[in-house]
Residue frames relative to the residue before (quaternion, step in Angstrom):
aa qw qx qy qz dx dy dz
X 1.0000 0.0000 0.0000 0.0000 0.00 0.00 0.00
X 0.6359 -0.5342 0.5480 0.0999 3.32 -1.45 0.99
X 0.2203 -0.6895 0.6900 0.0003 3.49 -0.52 2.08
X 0.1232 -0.8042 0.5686 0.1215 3.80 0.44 0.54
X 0.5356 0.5558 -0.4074 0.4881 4.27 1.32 -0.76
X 0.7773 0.3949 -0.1830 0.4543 3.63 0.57 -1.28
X 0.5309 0.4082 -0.5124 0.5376 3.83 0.98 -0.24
X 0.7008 0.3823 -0.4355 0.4160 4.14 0.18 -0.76
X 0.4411 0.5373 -0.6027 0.3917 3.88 0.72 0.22
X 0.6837 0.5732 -0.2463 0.3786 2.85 0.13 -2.03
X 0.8020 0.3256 -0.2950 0.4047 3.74 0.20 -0.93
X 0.5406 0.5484 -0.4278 0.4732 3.36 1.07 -0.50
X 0.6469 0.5386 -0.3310 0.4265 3.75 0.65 -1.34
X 0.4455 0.7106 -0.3320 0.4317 3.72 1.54 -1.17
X 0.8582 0.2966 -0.0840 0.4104 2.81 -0.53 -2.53
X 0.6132 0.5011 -0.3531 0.4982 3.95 0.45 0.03
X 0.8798 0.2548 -0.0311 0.4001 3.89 0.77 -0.37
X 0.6813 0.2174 -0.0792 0.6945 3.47 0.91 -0.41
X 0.2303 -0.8083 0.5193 0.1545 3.47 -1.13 0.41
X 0.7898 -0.0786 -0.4753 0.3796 3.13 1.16 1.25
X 0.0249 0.9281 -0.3664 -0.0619 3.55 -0.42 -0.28
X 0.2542 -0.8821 0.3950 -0.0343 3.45 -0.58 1.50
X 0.2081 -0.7697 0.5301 0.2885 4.07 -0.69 -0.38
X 0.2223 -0.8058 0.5471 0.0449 3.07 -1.36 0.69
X 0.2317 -0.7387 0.5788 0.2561 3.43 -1.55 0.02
X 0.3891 -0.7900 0.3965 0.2592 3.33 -0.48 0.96
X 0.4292 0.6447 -0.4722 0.4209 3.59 1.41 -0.48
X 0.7102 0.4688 -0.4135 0.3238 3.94 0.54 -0.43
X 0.7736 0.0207 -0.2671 0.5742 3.46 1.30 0.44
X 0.1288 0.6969 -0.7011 0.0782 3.74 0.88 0.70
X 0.5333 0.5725 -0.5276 0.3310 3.91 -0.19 -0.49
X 0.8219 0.3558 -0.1166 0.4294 3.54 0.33 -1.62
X 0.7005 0.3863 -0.4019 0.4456 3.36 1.26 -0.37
X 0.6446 0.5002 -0.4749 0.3299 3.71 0.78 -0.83
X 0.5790 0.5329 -0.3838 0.4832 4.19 1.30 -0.83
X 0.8954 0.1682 -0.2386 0.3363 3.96 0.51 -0.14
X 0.5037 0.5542 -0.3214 0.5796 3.38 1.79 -0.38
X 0.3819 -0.4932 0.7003 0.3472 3.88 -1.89 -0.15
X 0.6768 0.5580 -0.4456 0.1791 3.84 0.20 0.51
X 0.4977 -0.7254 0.4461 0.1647 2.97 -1.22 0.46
X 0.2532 -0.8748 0.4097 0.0527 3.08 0.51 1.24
X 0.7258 0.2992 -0.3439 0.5151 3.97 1.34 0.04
X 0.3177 0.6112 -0.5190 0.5061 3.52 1.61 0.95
X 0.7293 0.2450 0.1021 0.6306 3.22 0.36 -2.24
X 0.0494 -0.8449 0.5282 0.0689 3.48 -0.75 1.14
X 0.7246 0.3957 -0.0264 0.5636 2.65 1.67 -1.01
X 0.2266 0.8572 -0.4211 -0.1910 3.64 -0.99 -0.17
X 0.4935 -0.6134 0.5184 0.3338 3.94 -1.14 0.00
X 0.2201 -0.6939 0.6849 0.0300 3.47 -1.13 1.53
X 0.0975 0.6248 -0.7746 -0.0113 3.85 -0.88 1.04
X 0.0368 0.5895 -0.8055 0.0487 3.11 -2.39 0.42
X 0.3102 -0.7151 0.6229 -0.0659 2.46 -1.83 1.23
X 0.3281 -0.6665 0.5898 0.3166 3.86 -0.55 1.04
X 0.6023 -0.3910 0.6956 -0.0231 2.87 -2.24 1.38
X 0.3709 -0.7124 0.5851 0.1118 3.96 -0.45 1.09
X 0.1716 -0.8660 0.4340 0.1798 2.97 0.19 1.48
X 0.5271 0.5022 -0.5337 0.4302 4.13 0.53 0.74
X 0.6824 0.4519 -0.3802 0.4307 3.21 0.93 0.13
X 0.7326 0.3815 -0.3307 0.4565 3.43 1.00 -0.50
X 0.4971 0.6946 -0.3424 0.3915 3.01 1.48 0.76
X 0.4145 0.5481 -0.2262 0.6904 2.95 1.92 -0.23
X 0.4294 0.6174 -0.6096 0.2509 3.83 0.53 -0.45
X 0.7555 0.5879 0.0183 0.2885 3.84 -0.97 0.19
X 0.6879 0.4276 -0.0589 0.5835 3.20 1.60 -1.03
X 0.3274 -0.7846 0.4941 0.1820 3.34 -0.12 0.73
X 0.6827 0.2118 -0.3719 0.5922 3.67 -0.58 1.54
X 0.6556 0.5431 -0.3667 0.3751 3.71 0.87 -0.29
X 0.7402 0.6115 -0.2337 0.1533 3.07 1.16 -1.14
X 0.5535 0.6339 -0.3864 0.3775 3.28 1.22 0.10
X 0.4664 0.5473 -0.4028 0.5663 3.25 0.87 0.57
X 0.8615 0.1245 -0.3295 0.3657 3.26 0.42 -0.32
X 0.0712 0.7903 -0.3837 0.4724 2.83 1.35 0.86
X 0.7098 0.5349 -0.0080 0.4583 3.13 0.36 -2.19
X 0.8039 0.3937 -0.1108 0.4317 3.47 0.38 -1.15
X 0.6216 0.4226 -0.3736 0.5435 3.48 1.47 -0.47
X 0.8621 0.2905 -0.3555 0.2143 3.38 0.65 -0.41
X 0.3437 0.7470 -0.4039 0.4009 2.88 2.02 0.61
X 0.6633 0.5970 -0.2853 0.3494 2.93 1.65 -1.57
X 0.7300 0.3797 -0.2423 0.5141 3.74 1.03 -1.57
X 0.5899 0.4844 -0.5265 0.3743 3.86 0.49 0.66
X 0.5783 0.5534 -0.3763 0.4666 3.72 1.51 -0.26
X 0.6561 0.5584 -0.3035 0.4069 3.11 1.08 -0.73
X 0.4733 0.6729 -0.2273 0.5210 3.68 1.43 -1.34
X 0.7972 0.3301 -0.2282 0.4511 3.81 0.26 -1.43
X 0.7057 0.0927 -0.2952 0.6374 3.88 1.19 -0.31
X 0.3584 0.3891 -0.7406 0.4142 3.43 -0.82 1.01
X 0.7449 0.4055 -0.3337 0.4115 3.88 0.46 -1.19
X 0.5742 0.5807 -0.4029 0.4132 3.76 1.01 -0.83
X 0.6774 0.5448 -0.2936 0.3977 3.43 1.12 -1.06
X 0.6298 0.5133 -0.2282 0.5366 3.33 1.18 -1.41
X 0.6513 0.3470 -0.3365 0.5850 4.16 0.54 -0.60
X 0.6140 0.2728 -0.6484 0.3581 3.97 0.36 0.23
X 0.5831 0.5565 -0.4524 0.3816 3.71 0.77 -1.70
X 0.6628 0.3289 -0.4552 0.4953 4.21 -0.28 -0.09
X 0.8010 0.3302 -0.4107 0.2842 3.46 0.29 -0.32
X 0.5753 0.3983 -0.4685 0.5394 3.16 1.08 0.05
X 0.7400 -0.5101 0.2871 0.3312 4.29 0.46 0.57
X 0.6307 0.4704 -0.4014 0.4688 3.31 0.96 0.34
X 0.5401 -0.5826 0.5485 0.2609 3.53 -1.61 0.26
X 0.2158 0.7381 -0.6238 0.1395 3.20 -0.94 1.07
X 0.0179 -0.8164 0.5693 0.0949 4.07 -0.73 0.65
X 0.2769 -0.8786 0.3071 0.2389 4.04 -1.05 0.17
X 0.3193 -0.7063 0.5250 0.3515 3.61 -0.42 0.61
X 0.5060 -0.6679 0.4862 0.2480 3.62 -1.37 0.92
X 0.4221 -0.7602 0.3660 0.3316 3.27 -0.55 0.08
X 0.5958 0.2504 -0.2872 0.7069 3.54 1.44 0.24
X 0.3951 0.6860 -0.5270 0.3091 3.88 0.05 1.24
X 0.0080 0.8176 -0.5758 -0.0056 3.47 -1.00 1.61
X 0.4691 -0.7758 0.3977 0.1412 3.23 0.15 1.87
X 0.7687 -0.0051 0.0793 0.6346 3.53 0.77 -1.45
X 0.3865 -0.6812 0.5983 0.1692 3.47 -0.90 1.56
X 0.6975 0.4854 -0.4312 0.3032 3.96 0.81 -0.23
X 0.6228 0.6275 -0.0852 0.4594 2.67 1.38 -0.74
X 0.1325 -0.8761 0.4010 0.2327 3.53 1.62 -0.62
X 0.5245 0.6424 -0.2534 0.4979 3.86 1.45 1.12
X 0.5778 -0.4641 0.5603 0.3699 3.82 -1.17 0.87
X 0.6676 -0.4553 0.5487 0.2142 2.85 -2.15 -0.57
X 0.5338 -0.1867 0.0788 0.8210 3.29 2.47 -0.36
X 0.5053 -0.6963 0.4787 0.1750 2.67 -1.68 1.26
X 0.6088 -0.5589 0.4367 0.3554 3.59 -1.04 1.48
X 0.6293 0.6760 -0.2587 0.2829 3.72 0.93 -1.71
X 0.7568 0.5244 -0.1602 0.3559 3.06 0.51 -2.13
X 0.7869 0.4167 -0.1917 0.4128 3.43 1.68 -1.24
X 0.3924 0.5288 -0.5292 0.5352 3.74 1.48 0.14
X 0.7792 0.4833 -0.2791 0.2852 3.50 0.29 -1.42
X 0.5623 0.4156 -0.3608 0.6172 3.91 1.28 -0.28
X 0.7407 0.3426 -0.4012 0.4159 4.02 0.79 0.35
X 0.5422 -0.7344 0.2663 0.3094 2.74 1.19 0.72
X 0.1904 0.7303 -0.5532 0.3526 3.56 1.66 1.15
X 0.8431 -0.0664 0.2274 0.4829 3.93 0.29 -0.56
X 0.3784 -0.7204 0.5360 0.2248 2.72 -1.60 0.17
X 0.5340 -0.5944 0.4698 0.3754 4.19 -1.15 0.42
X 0.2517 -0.7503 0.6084 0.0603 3.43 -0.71 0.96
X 0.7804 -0.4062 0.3127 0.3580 3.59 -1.69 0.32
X 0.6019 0.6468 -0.1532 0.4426 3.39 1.65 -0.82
X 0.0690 -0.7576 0.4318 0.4846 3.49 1.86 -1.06
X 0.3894 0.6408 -0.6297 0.2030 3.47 0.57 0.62
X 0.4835 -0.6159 0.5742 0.2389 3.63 -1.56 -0.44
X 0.1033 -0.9511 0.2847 -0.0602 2.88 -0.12 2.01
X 0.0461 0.8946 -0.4267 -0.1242 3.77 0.52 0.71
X 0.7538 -0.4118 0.3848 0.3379 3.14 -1.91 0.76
X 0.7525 0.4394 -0.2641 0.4134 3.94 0.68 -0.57
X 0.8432 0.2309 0.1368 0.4659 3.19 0.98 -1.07
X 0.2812 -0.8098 0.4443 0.2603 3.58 1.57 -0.01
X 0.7127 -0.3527 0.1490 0.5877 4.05 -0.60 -0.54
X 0.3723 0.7817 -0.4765 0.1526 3.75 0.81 0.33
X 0.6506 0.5100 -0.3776 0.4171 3.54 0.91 0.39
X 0.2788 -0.5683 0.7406 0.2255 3.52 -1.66 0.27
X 0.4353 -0.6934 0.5728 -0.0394 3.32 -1.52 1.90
X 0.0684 0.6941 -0.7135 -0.0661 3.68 -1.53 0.51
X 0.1216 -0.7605 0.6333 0.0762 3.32 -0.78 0.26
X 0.3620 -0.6665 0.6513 0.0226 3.74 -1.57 1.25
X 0.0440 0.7565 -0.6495 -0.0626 3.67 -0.10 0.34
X 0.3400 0.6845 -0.6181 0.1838 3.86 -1.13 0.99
X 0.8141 -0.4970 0.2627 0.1459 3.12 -2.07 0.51
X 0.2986 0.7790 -0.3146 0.4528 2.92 2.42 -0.97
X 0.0043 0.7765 -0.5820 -0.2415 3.38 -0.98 0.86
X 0.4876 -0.6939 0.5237 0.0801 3.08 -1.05 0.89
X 0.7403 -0.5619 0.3661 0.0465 3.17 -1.92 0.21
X 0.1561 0.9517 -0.2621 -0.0347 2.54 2.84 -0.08
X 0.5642 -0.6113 0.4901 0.2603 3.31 -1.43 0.12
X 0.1974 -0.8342 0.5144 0.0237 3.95 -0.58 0.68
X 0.6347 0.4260 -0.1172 0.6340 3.58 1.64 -0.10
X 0.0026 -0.7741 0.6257 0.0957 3.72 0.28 1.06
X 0.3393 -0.4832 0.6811 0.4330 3.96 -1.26 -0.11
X 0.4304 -0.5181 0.7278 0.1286 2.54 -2.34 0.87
X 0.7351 -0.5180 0.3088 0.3099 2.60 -1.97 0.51
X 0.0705 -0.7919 0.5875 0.1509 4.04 -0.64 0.56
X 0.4308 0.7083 -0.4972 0.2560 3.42 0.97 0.50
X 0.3642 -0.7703 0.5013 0.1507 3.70 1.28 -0.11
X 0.7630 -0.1919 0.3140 0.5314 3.83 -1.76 -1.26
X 0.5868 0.5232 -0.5184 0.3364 3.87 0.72 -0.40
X 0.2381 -0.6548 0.7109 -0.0961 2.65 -1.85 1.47
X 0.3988 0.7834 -0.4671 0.0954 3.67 1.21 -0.46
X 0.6663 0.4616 -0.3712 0.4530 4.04 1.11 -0.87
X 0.4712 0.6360 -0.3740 0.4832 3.72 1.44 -0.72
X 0.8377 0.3320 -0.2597 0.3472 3.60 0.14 -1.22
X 0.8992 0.3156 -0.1065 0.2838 3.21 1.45 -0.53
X 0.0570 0.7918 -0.4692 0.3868 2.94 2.01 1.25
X 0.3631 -0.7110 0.5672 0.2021 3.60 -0.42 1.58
X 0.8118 0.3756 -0.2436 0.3748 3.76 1.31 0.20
X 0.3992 -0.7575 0.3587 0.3718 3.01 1.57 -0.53
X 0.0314 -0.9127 0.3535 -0.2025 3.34 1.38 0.83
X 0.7361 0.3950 -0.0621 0.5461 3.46 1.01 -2.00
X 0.0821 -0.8166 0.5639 0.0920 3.96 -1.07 0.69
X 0.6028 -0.5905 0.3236 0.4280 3.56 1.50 1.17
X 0.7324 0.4869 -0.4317 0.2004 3.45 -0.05 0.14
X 0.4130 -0.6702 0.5067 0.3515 3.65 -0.62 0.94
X 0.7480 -0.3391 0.3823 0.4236 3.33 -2.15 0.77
X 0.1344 0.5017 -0.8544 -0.0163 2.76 -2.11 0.35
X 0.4932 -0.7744 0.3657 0.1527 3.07 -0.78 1.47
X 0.7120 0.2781 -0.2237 0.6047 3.89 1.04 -0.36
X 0.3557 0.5639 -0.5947 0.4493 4.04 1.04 0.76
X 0.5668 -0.5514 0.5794 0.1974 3.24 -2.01 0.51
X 0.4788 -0.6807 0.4542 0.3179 3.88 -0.20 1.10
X 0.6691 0.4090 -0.4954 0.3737 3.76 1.13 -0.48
X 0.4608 0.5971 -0.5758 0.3156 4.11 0.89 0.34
X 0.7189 0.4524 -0.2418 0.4691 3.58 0.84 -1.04
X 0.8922 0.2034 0.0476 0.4004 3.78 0.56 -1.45
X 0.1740 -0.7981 0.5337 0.2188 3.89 -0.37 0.67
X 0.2719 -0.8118 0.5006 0.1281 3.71 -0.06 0.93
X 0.6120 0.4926 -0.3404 0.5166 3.33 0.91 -0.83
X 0.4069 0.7042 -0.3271 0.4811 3.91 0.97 -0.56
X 0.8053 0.2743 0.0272 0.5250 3.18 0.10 -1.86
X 0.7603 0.4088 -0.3155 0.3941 3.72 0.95 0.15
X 0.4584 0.6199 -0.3712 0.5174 3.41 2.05 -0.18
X 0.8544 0.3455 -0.1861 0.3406 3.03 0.84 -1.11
X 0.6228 0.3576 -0.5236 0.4584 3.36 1.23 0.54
X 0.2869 0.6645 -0.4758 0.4999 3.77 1.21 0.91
X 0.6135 0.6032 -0.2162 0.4615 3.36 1.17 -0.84
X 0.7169 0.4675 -0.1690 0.4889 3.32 0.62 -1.57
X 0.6705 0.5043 -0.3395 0.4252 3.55 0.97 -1.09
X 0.8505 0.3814 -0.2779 0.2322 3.34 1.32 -0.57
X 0.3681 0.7086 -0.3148 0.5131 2.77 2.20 0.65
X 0.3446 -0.7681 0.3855 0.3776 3.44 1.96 -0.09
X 0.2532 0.7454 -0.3955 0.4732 3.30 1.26 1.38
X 0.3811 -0.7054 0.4059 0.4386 4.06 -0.23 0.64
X 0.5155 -0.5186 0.5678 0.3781 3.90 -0.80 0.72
X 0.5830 0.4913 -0.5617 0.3212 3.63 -0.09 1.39
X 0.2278 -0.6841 0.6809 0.1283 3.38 -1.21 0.30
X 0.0362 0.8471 -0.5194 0.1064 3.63 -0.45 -1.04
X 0.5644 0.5946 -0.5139 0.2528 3.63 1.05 -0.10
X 0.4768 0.5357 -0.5147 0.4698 3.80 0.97 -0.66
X 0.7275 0.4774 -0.3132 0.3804 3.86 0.47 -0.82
X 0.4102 0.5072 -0.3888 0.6507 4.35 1.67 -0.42
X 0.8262 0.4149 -0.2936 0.2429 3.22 -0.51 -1.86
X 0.6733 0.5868 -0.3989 0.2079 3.84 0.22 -0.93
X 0.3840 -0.7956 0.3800 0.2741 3.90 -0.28 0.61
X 0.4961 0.5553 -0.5160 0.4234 3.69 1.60 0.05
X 0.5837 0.5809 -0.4039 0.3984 4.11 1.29 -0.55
């Protein structure tokens, strides 16, 4: 049953801080998350997808050497707003008796693995915030991949979505063609595939190893400039 008092926090805490934000049900991919994630999906059935647009004159600068420290700046301004309400949310849902824990929004759980503890993506995209693009980013109808993600995983049932978006990415290939690494291997989501069919991470982590040692900020971001839904 529906705490309807505590869903109008939450949205109020939402619509006042983040600039979107959706629910899920994990039961629509508990298979794929319990075989690659550490969660417990009959702890944390449910969960809460916030995001926060990326100033898009700065991520226009993504890329440009002397610009980039700004966006720099802004991501980690961006994934520390997110951090402080994901917890505000998580410290009401316990107080009102339920169980509820957060995933940061810059958080690499396993460094072999080159992955969170759950993907920010997978949950916007089961709340029906967007859809995964060729890029594995999360791609929404307002904003294209221009946001940094947090995600709230509790028991609290929610309002969950029941209607994921499809993909709207179509014949474009533009983040595919222009990955300064070749990272992306064209193929659209499938929701219970292994991200290495679609995405070489190690790729996309050598080469911001690279940048860092050019004394460049460890960012990249062009799949995140280039996409035409941003």
């Amino acid at each position: 049953m529906l705490n309807s008092n505590l869903i109008d926090k939450i949205n109020k805490i939402c619509e006042n801080n983040v600039s979107l934000h959706g629910y899920s049900n994990l039961e629509y991919a508990e298979e794929f998350i319990e075989n690659t994630y550490p969660i417990d999906t009959t702890q944390y059935p449910y969960a809460i997808s916030i995001g926060i647009r990326i100033n898009d004159d700065i991520t226009n600068t993504i890329n440009i050497p002397g610009a980039e420290e700004a966006y720099l700046k802004e991501y980690l301004e961006v994934n520390n707003k997110l951090d402080d309400v994901a917890q505000e949310i998580v410290t009401l849902i316990i107080k009102e008796g339920y169980d509820a824990k957060s995933i940061p929004a810059s958080d690499i759980s396993s460094k072999d693995k080159l992955a969170g503890e759950l993907s920010h993506k997978l949950i916007a995209n089961l709340a029906g915030l967007g859809w995964i693009g060729k890029s594995c980013l999360l791609i929404t109808p307002e904003y294209g991949p221009r946001l940094r993600w947090a995600s709230i995983l509790t028991n609290l049932p929610v309002p969950y979505c029941k209607n994921m978006l499809k993909s709207r990415c179509g014949n474009c290939s533009l983040c595919v063609e222009n990955c300064p690494v070749s990272a992306f291997k064209n193929r659209k989501f499938i929701k219970n595939e292994p991200r290495e069919l679609r995405y070489d991470a190690y790729k996309c982590n050598n080469h911001m190893d690279e940048l860092e040692h050019e004394n460049r900020p460890r960012l990249c971001g062009v799949c995140v400039k280039i996409c035409p839904w941003g």
